[in-house]
C-alpha positions in Angstrom: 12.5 0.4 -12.4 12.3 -2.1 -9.3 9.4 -2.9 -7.3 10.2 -0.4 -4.1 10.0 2.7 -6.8 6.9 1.2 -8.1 4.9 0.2 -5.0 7.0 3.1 -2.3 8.9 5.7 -4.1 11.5 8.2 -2.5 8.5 11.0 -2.6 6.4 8.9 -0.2 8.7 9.2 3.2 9.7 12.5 4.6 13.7 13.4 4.0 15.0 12.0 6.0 13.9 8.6 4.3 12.4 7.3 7.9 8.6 7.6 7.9 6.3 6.6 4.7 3.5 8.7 4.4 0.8 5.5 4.7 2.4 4.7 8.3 2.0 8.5 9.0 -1.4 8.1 8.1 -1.4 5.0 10.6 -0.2 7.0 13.5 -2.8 9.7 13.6 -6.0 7.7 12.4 -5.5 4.3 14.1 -5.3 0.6 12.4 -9.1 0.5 11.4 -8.6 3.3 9.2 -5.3 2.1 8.0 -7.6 -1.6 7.4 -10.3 0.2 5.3 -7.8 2.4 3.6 -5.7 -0.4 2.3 -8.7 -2.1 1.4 -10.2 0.8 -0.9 -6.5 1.3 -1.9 -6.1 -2.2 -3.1 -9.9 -2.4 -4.5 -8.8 0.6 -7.0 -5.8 -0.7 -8.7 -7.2 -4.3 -9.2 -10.4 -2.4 -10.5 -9.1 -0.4 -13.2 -5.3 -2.4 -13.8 -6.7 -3.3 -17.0 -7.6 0.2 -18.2 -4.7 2.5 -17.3 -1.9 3.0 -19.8 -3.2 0.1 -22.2 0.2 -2.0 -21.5 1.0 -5.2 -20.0 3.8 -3.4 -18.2 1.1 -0.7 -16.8 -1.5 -3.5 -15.4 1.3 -5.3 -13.8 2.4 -2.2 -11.9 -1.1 -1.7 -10.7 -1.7 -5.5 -9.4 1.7 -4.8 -7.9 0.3 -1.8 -6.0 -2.8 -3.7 -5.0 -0.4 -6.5 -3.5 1.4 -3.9 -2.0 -2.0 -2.8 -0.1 -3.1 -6.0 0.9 0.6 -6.9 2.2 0.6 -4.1 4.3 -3.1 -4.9 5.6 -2.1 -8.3 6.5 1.2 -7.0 8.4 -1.2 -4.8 10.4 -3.7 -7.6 11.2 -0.5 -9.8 11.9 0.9 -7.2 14.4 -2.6 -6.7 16.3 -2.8 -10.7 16.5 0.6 -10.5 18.2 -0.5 -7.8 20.8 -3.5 -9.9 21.7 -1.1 -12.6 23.0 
């Protein structure tokens, strides 16, 4: 398994393979909710990475997801830093 099927898997975007389901979530609620949710998103897998499956393997995927969240927070604080120029 590779890190997109780990962190964004095919059932996250709509068929046609265009639109994840967090940027959806983006579009209708605004930045600040997408901010908060990657935050709370990213707080859960570091806080239990260590308790879920028991393996190595299984706390590496969560801190993967985590990274994930906090990569796509920074792109979003990254974009609005751009459209205050």
């Amino acid at each position: 398994m590779n890190h997109s099927d780990i962190v964004a898997p095919r059932h996250y975007k709509r068929d046609d393979g265009q639109l994840e389901c967090f940027e959806a979530f983006r579009q209708m609620y605004g930045n600040q909710a997408a901010l908060h949710a990657c935050m709370f998103n990213a707080t859960k897998y570091i806080f239990r990475h260590d308790t879920k499956g028991c393996t190595h393997q299984a706390a590496i995927t969560d801190l993967d997801k985590a990274i994930h969240y906090l990569e796509f927070a920074k792109s979003i604080y990254s974009q609005l830093e751009e459209e205050e120029l």
